[in-house]
C-alpha positions in Angstrom: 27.9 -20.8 -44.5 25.7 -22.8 -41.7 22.8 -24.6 -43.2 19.9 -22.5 -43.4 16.5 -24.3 -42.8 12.9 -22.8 -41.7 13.4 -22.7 -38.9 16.4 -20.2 -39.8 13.9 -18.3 -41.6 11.6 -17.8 -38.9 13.7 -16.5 -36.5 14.9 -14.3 -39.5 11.6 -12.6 -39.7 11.2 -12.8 -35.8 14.2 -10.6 -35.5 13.4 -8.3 -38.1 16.5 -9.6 -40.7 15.9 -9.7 -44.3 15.7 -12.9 -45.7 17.6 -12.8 -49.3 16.4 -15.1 -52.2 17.8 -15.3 -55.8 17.0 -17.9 -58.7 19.2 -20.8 -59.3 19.2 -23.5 -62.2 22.7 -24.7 -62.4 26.0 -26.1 -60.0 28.2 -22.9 -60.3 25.6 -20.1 -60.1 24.0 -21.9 -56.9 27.2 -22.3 -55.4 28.7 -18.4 -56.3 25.4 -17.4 -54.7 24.9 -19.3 -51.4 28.7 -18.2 -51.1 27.6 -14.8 -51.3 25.3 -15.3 -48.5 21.9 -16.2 -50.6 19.9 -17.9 -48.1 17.1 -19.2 -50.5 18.2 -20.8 -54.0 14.5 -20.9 -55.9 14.9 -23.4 -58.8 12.1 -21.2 -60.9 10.2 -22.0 -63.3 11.4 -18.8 -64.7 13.9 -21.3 -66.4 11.6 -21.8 -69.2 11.9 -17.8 -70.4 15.2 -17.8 -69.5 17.2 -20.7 -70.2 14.8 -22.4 -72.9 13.8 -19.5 -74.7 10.4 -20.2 -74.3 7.7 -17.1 -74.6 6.2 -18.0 -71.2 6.8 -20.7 -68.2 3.8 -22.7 -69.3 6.2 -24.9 -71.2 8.4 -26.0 -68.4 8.0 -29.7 -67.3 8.3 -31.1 -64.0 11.7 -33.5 -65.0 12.9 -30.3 -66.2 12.5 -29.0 -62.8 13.8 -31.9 -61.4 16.8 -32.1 -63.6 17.8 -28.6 -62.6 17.0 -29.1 -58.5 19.6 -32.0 -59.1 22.4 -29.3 -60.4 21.7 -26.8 -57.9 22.1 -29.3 -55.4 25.3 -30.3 -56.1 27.0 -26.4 -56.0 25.0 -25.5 -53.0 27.1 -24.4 -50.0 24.1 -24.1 -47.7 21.4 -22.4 -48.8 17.5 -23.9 -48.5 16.6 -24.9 -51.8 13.3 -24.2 -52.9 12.0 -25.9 -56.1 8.5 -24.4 -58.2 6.0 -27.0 -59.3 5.4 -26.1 -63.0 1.9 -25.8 -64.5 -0.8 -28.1 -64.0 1.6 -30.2 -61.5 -1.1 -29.5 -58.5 -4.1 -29.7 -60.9 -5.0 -33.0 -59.0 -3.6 -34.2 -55.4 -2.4 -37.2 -56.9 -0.7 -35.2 -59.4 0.7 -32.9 -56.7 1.8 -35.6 -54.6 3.7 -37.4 -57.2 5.3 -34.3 -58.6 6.1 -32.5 -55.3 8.3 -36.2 -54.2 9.9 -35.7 -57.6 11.4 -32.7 -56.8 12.2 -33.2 -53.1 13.9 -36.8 -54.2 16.4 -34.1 -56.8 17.0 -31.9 -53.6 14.7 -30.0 -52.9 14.3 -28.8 -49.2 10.7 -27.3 -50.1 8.3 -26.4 -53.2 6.5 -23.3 -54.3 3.4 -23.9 -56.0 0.6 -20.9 -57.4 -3.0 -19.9 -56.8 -5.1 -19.3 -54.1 -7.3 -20.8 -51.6 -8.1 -24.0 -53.3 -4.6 -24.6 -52.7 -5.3 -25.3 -49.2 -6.0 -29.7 -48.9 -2.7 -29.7 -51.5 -0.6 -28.3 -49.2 -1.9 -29.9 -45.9 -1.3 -33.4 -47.4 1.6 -32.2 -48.9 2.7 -30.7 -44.8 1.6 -33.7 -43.5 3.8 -35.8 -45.5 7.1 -33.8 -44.6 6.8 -31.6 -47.7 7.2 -27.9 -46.5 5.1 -25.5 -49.5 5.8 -22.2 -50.2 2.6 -20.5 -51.8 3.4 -18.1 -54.5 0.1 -15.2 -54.6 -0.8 -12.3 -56.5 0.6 -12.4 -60.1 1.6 -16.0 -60.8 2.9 -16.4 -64.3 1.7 -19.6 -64.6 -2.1 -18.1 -65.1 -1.0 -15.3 -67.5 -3.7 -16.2 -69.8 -6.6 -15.8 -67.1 -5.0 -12.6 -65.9 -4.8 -11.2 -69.6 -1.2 -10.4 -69.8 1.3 -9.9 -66.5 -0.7 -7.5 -64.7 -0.5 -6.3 -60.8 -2.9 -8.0 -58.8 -4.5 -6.6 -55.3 -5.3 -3.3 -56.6 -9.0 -3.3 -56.4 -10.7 -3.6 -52.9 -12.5 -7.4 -53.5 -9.5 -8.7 -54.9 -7.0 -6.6 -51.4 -9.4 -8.8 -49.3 -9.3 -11.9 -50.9 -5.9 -11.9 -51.2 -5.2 -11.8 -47.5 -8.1 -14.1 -46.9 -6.4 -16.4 -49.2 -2.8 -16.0 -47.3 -4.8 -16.7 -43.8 -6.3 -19.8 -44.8 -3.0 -21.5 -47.1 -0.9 -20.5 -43.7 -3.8 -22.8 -41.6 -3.5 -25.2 -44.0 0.0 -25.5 -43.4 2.1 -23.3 -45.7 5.6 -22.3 -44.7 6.4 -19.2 -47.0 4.4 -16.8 -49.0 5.9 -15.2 -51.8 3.8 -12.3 -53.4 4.7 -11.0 -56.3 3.3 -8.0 -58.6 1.0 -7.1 -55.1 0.4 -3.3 -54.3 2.9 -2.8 -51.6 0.4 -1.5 -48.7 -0.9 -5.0 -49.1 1.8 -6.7 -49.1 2.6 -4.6 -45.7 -0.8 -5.9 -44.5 0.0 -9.6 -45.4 3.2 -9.8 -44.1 2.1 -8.3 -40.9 -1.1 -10.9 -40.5 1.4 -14.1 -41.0 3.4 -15.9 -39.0 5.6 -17.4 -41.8 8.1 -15.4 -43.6 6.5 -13.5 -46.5 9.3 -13.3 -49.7 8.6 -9.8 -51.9 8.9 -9.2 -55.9 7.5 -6.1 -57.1 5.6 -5.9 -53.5 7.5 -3.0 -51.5 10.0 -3.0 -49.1 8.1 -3.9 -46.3 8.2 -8.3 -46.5 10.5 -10.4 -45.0 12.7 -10.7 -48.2 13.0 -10.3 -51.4 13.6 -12.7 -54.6 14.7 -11.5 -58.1 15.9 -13.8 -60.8 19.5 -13.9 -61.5 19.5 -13.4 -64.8 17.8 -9.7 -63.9 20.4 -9.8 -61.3 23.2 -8.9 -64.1 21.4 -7.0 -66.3 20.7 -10.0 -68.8 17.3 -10.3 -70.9 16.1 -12.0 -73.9 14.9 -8.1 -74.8 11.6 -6.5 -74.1 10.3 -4.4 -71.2 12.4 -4.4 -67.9 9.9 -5.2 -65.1 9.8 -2.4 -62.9 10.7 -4.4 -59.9 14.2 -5.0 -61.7 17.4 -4.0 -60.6 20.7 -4.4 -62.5 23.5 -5.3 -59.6 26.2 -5.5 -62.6 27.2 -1.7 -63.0 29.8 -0.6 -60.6 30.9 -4.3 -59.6 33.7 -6.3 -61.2 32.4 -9.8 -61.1 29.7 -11.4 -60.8 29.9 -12.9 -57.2 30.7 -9.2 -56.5 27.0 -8.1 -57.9 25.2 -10.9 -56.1 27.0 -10.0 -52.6 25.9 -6.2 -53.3 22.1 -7.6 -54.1 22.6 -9.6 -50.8 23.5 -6.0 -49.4 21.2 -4.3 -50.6 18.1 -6.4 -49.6 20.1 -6.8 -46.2 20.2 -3.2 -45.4 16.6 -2.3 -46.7 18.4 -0.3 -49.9 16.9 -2.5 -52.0 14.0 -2.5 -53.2 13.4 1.6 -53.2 9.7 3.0 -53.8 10.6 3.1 -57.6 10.3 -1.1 -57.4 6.9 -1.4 -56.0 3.2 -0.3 -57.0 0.4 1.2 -55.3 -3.3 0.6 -55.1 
């Protein structure tokens, strides 16, 4: 496949196409999805539940999201790669500036890192340093013990506005993606209308510029426990796995997927 870049995505959301994103943390999953027409590989932190068995992502280490960028670098057929900063790796800009270059140096064509508005002089110094940020809002696991559990965020009225305050200011600061996760989908509507810069959906309606799920949800795979509403098993009906991922590719291409049954209201 041609090499998608941001500028690919743009015109992507300019023309109304679904942009299609799936978690990657190894050579032969990142090159069976790009393959299958993935256009964003996201090295998650979402490794830490799912590869390392870990209870949350707070564990996860910035080598160990370097180490993994590296693999999915080397089975990527063309996807952008887009590579989380773990927890605490933007608690100072120093910190984020050290950390986000540790991750671009492993392959990295762009990072995702959580919160809000204070977010803002990170990512310009991060922009302005040919860094291109992604800014993951709404529920970001990486503050599940502020939020008291993983809970949808953007229900209340105060919290709706702030939200797409927040997504204003980050984009003027430079951002070059929103992703917006757990997020009633009317908001999410209203956010993704407001920017200019493609807005990724999980859990946040059908009405964003793409959608992300993690891989391992992808096939129906889970450590046990609750299946997140937002989750959709590609595995029954298909008789391999590049088969499921090119039917999730489908599916987010076509607007199938996600269905009202994914999302939350206000």
């Amino acid at each position: 496949m041609p090499e998608i870049t941001l500028t690919t995505l743009q015109n992507l959301k300019q023309q109304g196409e679904k942009i299609v994103m799936l978690t990657s943390y190894d050579a032969i999953f990142a090159r069976t999805a790009s393959l299958a027409g993935v256009e964003v590989l996201l090295v998650g932190d979402s490794l830490g539940m799912v590869l390392q068995g870990q209870d949350s992502t707070l564990p996860v280490t910035t080598a160990d999201m370097a180490y993994h960028t590296a693999c999915v670098k080397r089975g990527n057929q063309g996807a952008l790669i887009l590579a989380d900063l773990p927890f605490m790796a933007v608690a100072t800009l120093e910190q984020a500036l050290h950390n986000a270059t540790q991750l671009m140096q492993a392959g990295a064509h762009m990072v995702k890192a959580e919160g809000g508005r204070w977010l803002a002089p990170v990512v310009q110094q991060l922009t302005e340093r040919g860094i291109p940020v992604c800014v993951h809002l709404g529920l970001t696991p990486q503050s599940v013990n502020v939020f008291g559990g993983y809970r949808v965020q953007g229900r209340q009225e105060a919290q709706a506005r702030q939200m797409l305050e927040d997504a204003r200011l980050l984009e003027a600061a430079g951002a070059a993606m929103l992703l917006l996760e757990c997020v009633p989908a009317g908001l999410a509507s209203q956010i993704t209308r407001q920017a200019g810069v493609p807005v990724i959906g999980i859990g946040a309606g059908c009405e964003t510029d793409g959608q992300v799920l993690v891989l391992h949800d992808l096939l129906g795979l889970s450590m046990g426990g609750r299946t997140p509403k937002f989750v959709r098993n590609f595995m029954p009906g298909q008789a391999s796995i590049p088969e499921a991922i090119r039917a999730y590719v489908s599916a987010v291409k076509s607007g199938e997927f996600p269905a009202d049954e994914h999302g939350f209201k206000a």
